[in-house]
N, C-alpha and C positions, 0 to 999 in steps of 0.2 A: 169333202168340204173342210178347208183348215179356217179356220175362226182366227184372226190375230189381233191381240190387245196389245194398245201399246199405251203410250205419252204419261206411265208413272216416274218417280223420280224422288229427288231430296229435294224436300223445301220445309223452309218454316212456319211455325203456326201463325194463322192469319192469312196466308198466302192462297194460292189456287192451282190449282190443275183439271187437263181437261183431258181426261182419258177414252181412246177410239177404240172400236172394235169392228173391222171389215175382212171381208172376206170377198176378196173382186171378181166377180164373174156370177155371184149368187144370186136368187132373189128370194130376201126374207121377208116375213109379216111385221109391220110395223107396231104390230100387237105381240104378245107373247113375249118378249125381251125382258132379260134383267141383269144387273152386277149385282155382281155378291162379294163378296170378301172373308179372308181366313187372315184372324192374328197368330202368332207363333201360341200354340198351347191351347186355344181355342177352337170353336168348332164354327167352320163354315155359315155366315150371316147372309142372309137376304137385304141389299141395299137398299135397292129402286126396282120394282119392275112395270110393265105395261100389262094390265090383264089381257085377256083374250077377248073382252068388251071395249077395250081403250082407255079406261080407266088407269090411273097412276099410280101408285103408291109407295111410299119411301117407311124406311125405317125412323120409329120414333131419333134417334140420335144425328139423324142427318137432313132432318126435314126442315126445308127455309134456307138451306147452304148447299147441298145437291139437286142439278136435275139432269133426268133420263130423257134422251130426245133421240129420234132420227128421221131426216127428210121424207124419203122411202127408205122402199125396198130394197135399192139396191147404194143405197150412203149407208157407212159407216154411221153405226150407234154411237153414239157421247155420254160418258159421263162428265159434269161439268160440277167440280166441286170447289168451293169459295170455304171462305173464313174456316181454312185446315185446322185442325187440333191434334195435338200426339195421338189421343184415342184411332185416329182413325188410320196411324199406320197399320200396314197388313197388305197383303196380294188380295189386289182384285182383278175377279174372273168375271167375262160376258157370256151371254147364252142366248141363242138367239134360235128361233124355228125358222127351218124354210118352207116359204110358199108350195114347191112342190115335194110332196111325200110327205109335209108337216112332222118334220124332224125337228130333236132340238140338238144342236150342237154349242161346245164350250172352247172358249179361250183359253189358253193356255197359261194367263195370267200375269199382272203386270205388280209390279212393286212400288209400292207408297209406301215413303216415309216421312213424318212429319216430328222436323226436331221442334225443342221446347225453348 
């Protein structure tokens, strides 16, 4: 299973982007998913995930401007992020389990930058 994250970029603050991660021919739980993110020098952050109940939850710094979604199983995760800030450039990675064998597999990771 190769995971591919895509739709980062250059944009300025205030702006949006809306980052996918699919893997076509899988089927994953709509539960279990999350982006994370690494800034250069930092260590790997939890963004948004989907608990293993359904429940949501986002990082204090992104909550009201990010959300985590996917239709099913087999669409393409989104992250859909609004009103960008410099803070939040960095590579972000998806992760997602599949339905069979309850693996989790990662993204390869996509690049956001948010000029000032």
């Amino acid at each position: 299973v190769q995971l591919q994250a895509s739709g980062g970029g250059l944009v300025q603050a205030g702006g949006s982007l809306r980052l996918s991660c699919a893997a076509p021919g899988t089927v994953f739980s709509i539960n279990n998913m999350a982006w994370y993110r690494q800034a250069p020098g930092k260590e790997r952050e939890l963004v948004a995930h989907v608990t293993s109940d359904g429940r949501t939850n986002y990082a204090d710094s992104v909550k009201g401007r990010f959300t985590i979604s996917a239709d099913n199983g087999k669409s393409p995760m989104y992250l859909q992020m609004n009103s960008l800030k410099p803070d939040d450039t960095a590579v972000y990675y998806c992760k997602r389990r599949t339905v069979e064998g309850r693996r989790d597999y990662w993204g390869q990771g996509t690049q956001v930058t948010v000029s000032s």
